[in-house]
N, C-alpha and C positions, 0 to 999 in steps of 0.2 A: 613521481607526483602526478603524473597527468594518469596513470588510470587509476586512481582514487578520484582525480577528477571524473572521469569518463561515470564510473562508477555510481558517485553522488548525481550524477547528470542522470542516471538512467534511474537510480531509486527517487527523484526528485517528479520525474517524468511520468514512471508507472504512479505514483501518490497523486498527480495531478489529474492524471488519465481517470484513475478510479474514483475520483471525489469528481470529477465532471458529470458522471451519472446522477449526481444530487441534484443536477441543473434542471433535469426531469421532472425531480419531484414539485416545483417551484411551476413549473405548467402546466404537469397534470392534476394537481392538488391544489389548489395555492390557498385554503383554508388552513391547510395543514403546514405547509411547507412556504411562509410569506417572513416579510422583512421587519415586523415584531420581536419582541425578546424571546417568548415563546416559538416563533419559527426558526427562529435564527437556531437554538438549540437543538430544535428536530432537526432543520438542516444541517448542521456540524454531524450531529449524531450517523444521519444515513451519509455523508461523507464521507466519514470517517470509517463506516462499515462498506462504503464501496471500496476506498482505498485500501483496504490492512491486506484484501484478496490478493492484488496486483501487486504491491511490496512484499509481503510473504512468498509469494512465487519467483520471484525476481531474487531475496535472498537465496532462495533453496538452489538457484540456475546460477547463482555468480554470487558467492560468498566474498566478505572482505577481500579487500583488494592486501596480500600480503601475508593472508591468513592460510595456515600448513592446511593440506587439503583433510580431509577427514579420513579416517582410517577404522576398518573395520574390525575388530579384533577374530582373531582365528578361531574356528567351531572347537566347542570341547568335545572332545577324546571320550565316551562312555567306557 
């Protein structure tokens, strides 16, 4: 159980990591990027395009915790 924990801790972390880059957009922008319904959307939006980066990589680096490792199949024979 604890590296499913570990695991979730670190896909929790990289998704937190990459959606803090949204915090930018919110002081470089803040027409764009402010506490409106309409900003709140762009904000989710580019958080959610910062995060997918850092989760997608972190899956490719450390697959399920439990999960057979992936396997290649052999080159065919011409």
């Amino acid at each position: 159980m604890g590296s499913w924990r570990a695991w979730l801790h670190s896909l929790v972390a990289a998704a937190i990591g990459g959606a803090s880059n949204a915090a930018l957009g919110v002081v470089t922008m803040p027409d764009t990027f402010n506490f409106t319904h309409a900003g709140m959307i762009n904000l989710a939006k580019i958080a959610a395009g910062g995060a997918i980066v850092p989760v997608l990589t972190l899956l490719k680096q450390s697959p399920l915790p439990g999960a057979p490792p992936a396997t290649t199949p052999p080159p065919a024979n011409p």
